[in-house]
Chimera marker file (.cmm) of the C-alpha trace (Angstrom):
<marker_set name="trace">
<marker id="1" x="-60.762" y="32.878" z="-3.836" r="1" g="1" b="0" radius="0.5"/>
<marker id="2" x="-63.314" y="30.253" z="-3.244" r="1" g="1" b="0" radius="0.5"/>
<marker id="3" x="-63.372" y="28.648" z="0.817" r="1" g="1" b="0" radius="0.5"/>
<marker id="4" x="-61.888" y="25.421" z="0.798" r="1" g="1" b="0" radius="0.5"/>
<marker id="5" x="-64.578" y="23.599" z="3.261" r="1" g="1" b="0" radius="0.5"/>
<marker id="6" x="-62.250" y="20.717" z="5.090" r="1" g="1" b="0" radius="0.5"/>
<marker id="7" x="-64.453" y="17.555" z="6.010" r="1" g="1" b="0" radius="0.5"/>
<marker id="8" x="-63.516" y="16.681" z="9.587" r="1" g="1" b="0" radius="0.5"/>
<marker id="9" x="-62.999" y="12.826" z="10.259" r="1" g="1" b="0" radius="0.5"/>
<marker id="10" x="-66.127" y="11.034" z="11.885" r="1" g="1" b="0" radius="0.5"/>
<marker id="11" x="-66.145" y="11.476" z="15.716" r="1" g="1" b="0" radius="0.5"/>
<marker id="12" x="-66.968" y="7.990" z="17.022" r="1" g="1" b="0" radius="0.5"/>
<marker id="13" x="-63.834" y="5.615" z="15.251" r="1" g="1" b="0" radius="0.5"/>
<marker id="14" x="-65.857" y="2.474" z="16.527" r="1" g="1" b="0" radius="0.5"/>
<marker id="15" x="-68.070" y="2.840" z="13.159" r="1" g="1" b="0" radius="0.5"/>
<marker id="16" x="-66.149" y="0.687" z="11.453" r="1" g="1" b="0" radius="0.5"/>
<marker id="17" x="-65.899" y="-1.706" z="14.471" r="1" g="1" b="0" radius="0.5"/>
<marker id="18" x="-67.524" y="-5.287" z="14.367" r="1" g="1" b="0" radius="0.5"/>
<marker id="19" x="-69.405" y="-5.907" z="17.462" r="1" g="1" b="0" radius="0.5"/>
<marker id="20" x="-67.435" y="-8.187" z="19.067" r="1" g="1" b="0" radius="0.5"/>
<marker id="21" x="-64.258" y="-5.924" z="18.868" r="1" g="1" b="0" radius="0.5"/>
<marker id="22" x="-67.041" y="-3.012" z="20.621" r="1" g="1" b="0" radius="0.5"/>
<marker id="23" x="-67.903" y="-5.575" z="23.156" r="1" g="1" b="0" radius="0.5"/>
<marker id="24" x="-64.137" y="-6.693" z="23.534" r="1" g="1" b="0" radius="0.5"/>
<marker id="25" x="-63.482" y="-2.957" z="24.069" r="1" g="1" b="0" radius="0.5"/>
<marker id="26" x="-65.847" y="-2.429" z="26.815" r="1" g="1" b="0" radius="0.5"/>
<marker id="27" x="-64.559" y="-5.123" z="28.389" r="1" g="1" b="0" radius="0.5"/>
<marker id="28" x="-61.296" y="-3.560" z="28.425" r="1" g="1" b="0" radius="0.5"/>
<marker id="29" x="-62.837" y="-0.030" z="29.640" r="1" g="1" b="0" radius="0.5"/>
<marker id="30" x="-64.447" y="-1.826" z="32.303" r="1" g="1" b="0" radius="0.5"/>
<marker id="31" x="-61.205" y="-2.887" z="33.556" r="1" g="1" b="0" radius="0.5"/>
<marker id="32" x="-59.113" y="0.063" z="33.322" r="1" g="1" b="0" radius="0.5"/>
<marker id="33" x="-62.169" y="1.648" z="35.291" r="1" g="1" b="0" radius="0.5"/>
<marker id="34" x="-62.087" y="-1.158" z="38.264" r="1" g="1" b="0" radius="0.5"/>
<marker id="35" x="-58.410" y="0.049" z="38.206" r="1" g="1" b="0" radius="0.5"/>
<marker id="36" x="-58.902" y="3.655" z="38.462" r="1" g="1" b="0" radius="0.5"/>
<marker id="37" x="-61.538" y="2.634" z="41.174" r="1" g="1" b="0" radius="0.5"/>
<marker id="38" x="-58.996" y="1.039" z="42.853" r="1" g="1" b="0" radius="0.5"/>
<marker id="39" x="-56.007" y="3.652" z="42.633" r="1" g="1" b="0" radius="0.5"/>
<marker id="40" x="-59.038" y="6.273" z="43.973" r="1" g="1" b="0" radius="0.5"/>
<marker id="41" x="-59.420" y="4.198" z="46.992" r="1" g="1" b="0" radius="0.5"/>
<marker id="42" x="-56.166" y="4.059" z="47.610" r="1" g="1" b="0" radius="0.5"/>
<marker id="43" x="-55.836" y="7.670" z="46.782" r="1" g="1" b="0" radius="0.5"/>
<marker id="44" x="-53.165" y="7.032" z="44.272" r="1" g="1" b="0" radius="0.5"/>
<marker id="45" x="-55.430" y="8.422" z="41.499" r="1" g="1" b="0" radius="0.5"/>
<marker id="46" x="-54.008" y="11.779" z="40.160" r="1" g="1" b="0" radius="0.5"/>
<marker id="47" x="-56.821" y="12.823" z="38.222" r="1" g="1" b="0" radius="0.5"/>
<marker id="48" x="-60.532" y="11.306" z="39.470" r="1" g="1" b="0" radius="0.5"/>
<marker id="49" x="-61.860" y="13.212" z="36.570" r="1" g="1" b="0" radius="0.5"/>
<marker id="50" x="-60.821" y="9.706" z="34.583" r="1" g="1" b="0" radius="0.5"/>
<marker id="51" x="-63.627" y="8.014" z="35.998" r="1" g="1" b="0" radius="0.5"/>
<marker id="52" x="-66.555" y="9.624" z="34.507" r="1" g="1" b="0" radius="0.5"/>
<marker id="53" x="-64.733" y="9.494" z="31.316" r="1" g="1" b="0" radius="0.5"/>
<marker id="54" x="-64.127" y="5.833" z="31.449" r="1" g="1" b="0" radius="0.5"/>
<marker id="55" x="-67.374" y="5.486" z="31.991" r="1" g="1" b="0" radius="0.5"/>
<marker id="56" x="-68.994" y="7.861" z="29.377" r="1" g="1" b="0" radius="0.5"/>
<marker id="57" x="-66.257" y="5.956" z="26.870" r="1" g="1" b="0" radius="0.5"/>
<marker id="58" x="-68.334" y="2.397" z="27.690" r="1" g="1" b="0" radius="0.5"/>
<marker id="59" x="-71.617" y="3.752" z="27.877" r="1" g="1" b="0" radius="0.5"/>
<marker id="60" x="-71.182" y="5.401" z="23.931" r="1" g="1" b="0" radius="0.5"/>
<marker id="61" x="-69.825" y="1.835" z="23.135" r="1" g="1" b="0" radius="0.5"/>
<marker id="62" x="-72.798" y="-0.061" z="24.621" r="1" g="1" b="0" radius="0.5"/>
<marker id="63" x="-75.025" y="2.412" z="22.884" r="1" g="1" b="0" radius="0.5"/>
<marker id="64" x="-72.967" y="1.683" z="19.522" r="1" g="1" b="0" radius="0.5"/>
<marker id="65" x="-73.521" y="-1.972" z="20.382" r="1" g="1" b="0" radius="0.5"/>
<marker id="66" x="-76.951" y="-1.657" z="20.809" r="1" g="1" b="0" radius="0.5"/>
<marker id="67" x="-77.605" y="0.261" z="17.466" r="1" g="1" b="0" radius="0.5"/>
<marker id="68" x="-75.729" y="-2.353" z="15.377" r="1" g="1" b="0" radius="0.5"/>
<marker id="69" x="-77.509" y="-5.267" z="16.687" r="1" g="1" b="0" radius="0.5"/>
<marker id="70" x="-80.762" y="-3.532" z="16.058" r="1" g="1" b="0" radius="0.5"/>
<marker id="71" x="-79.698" y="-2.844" z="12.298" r="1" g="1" b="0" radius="0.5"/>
<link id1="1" id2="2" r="1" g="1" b="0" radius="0.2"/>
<link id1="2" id2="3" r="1" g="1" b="0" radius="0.2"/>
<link id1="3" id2="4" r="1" g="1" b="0" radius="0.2"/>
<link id1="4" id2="5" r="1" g="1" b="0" radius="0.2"/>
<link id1="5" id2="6" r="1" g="1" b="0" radius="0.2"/>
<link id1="6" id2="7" r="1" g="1" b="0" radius="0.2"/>
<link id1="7" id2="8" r="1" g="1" b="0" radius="0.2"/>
<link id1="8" id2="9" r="1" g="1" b="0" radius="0.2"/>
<link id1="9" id2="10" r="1" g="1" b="0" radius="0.2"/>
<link id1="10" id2="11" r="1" g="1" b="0" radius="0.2"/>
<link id1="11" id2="12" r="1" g="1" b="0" radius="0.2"/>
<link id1="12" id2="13" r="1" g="1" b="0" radius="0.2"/>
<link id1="13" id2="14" r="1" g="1" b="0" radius="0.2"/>
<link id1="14" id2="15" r="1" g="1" b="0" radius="0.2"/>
<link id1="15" id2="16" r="1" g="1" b="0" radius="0.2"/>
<link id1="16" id2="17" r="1" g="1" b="0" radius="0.2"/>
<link id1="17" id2="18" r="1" g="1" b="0" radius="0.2"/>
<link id1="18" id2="19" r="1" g="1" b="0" radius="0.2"/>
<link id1="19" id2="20" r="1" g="1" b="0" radius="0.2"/>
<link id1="20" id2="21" r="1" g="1" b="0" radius="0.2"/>
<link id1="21" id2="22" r="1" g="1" b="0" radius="0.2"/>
<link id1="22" id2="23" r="1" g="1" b="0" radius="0.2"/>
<link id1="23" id2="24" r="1" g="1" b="0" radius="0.2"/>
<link id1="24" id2="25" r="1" g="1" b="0" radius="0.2"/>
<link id1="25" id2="26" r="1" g="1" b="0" radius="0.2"/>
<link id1="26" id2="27" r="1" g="1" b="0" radius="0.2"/>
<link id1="27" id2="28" r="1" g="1" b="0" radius="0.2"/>
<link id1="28" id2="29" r="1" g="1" b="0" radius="0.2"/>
<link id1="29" id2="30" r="1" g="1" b="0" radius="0.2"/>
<link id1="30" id2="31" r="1" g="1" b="0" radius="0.2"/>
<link id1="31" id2="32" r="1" g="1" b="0" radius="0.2"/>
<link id1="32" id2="33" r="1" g="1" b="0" radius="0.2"/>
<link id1="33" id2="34" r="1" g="1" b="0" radius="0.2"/>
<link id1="34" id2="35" r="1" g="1" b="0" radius="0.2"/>
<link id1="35" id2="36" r="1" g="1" b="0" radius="0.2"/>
<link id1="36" id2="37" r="1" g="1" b="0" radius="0.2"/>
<link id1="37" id2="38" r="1" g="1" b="0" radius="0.2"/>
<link id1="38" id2="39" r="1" g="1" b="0" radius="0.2"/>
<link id1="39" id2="40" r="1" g="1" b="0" radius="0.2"/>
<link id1="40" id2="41" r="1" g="1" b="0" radius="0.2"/>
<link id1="41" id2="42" r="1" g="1" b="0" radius="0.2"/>
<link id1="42" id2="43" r="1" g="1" b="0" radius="0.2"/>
<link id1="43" id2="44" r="1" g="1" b="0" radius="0.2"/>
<link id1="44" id2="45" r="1" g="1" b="0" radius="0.2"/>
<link id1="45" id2="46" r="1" g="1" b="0" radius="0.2"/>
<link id1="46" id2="47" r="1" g="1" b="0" radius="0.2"/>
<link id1="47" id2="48" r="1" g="1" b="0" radius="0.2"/>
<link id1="48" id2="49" r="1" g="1" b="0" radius="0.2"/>
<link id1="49" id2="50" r="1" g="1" b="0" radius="0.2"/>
<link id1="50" id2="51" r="1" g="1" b="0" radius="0.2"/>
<link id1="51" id2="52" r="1" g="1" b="0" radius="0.2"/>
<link id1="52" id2="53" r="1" g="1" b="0" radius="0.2"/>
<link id1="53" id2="54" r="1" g="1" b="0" radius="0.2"/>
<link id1="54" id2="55" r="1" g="1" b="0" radius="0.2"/>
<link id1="55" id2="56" r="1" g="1" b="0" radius="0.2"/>
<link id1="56" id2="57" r="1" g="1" b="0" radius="0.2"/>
<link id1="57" id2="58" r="1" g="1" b="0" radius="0.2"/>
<link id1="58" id2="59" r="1" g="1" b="0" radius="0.2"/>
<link id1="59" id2="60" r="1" g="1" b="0" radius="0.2"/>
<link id1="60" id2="61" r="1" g="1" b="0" radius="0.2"/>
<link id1="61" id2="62" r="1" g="1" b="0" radius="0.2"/>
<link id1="62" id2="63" r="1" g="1" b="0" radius="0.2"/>
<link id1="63" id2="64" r="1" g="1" b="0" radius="0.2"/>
<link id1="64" id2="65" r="1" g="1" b="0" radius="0.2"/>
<link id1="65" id2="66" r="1" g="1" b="0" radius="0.2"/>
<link id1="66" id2="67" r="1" g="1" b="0" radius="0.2"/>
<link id1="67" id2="68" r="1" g="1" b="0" radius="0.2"/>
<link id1="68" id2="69" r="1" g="1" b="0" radius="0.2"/>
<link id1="69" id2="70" r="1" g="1" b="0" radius="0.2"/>
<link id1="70" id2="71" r="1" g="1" b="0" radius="0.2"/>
</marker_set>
C-alpha cells in the first residue's frame, strides 16, 4: 500500500490575520502579561513559566506585523 502523507495545518494561525487584528492581539497579550506580572508579585501565579510564553506569543506577532507591513 502506498503512504498516505497527511499535510499538517500551518503553525502560525495569524497568517490569515489583517494587521490590525495582529496589533489588536498584542495588545491583548500585553495585558494578560501585566496580569501575570502582577499575580507573580503577589505570588499568586501558579505557573511563572506563563511569562516567557506570553511574551514569546507577542514577540512572533510583532515579527508577523513587521513582515506584512514590509510586503
Amino acid at each position: 500500500m502506498a503512504e498516505k502523507t497527511v499535510k499538517k495545518p500551518a503553525k502560525n494561525a495569524e497568517v490569515v490575520k489583517t494587521v490590525d487584528e495582529l496589533k489588536a492581539e498584542v495588545a491583548t497579550k500585553r495585558a494578560d502579561l501585566l496580569e501575570a506580572k502582577r499575580s507573580l508579585a503577589a505570588g499568586e501565579l501558579a505557573n511563572p513559566r506563563v511569562l516567557g510564553t506570553y511574551r514569546k506569543d507577542i514577540a512572533r506577532l510583532l515579527t508577523e506585523i513587521n513582515l506584512k507591513e514590509q510586503q
